[in-house]
C-alpha positions in Angstrom: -103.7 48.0 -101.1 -101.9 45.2 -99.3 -101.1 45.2 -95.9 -97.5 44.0 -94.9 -97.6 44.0 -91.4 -97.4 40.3 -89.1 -99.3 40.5 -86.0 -97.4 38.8 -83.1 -97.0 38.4 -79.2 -95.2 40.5 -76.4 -92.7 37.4 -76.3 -92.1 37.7 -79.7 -90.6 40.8 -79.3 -86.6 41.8 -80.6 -85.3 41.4 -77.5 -83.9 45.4 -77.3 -87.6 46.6 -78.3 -88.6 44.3 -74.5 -85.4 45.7 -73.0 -86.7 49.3 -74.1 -90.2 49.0 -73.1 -89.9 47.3 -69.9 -86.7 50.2 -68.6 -89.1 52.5 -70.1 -92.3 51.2 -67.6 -90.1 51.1 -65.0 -88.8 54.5 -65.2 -85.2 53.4 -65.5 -83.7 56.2 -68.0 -80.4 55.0 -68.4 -81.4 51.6 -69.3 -84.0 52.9 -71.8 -80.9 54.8 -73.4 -78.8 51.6 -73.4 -81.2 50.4 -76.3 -80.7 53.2 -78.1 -77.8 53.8 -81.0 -75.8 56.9 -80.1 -77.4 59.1 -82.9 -81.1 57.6 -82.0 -83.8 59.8 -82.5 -87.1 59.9 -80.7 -90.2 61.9 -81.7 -93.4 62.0 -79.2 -95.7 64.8 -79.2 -95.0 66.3 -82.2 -91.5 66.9 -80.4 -87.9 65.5 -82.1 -85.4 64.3 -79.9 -82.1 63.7 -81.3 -79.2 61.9 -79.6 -78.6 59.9 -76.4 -78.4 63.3 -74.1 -81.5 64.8 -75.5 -83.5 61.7 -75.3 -82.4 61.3 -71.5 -83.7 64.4 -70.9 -86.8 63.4 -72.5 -87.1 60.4 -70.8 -86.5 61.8 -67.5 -89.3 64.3 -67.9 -91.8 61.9 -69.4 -91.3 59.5 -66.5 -91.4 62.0 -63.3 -94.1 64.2 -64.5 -97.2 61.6 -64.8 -97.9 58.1 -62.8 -99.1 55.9 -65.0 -99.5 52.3 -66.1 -99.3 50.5 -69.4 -100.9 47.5 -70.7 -99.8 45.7 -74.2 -102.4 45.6 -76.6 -100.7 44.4 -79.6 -97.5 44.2 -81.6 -97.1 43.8 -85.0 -93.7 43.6 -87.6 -93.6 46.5 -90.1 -90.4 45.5 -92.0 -87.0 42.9 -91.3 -86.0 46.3 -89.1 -89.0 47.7 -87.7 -92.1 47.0 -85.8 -94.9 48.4 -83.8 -96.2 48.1 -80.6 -99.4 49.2 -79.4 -100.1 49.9 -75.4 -102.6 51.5 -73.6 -101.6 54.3 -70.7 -103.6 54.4 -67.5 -103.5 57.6 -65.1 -103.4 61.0 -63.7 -102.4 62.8 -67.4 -104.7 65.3 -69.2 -107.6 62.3 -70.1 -106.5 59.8 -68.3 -106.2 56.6 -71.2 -104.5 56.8 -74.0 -103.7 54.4 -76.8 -100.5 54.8 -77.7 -98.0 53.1 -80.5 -94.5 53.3 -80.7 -93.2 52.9 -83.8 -89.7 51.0 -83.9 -86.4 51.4 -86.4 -83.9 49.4 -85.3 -80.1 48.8 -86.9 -77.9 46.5 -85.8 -79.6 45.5 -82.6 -80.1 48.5 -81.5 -83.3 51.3 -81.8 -82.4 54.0 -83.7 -85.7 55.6 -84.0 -89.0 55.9 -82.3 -91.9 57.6 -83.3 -94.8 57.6 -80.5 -98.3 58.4 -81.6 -101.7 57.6 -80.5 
């Protein structure tokens, strides 16, 4: 089997992954959402999230109920359109550290789906 993945840095992001990830850290919903197509869809704990309201929602409950902070750990390109990136959350959840990777789909500049799994 033949792995087709390319390891690379934080900086060598697609620029609306970095946009994503760093609203995302900051807790900044509506900038998160800005990288998001209008029929994005978002799955995280075994949950679906489908569309620019729902994942607002989302987003506004997964950054007010825990503190936490994030370190990258790695990145690497799946596909022309997709990529993963690989960070490790810090802080007062159930466990405390987590390895998490966020799986990117992107069209036309934009996210339009992102799976996040440990």
């Amino acid at each position: 089997m033949t792995d087709n993945t390319t390891p690379f840095a934080a900086t060598d992001l697609p620029d609306v992954v970095k946009r994503y990830l760093t609203a995302h850290n900051e807790h900044d919903v509506k900038a998160a959402s800005a990288a998001l197509t209008p029929d994005a869809t978002v799955v995280d704990d075994g949950r679906t999230y489908e569309g620019i309201p729902a994942i607002e929602r989302w987003l506004g409950r997964a950054v007010s109920e825990y503190t936490y902070t994030t370190t990258f750990l790695g990145a690497e390109q799946d596909g022309p359109d997709r990529c993963t990136v690989t960070q490790r959350l810090e802080g007062n959840f159930p466990g405390g550290i987590v390895d998490l990777r966020y799986r990117f789909t992107l069209d036309q500049g934009l996210i339009s789906h992102l799976i996040i799994a440990p």
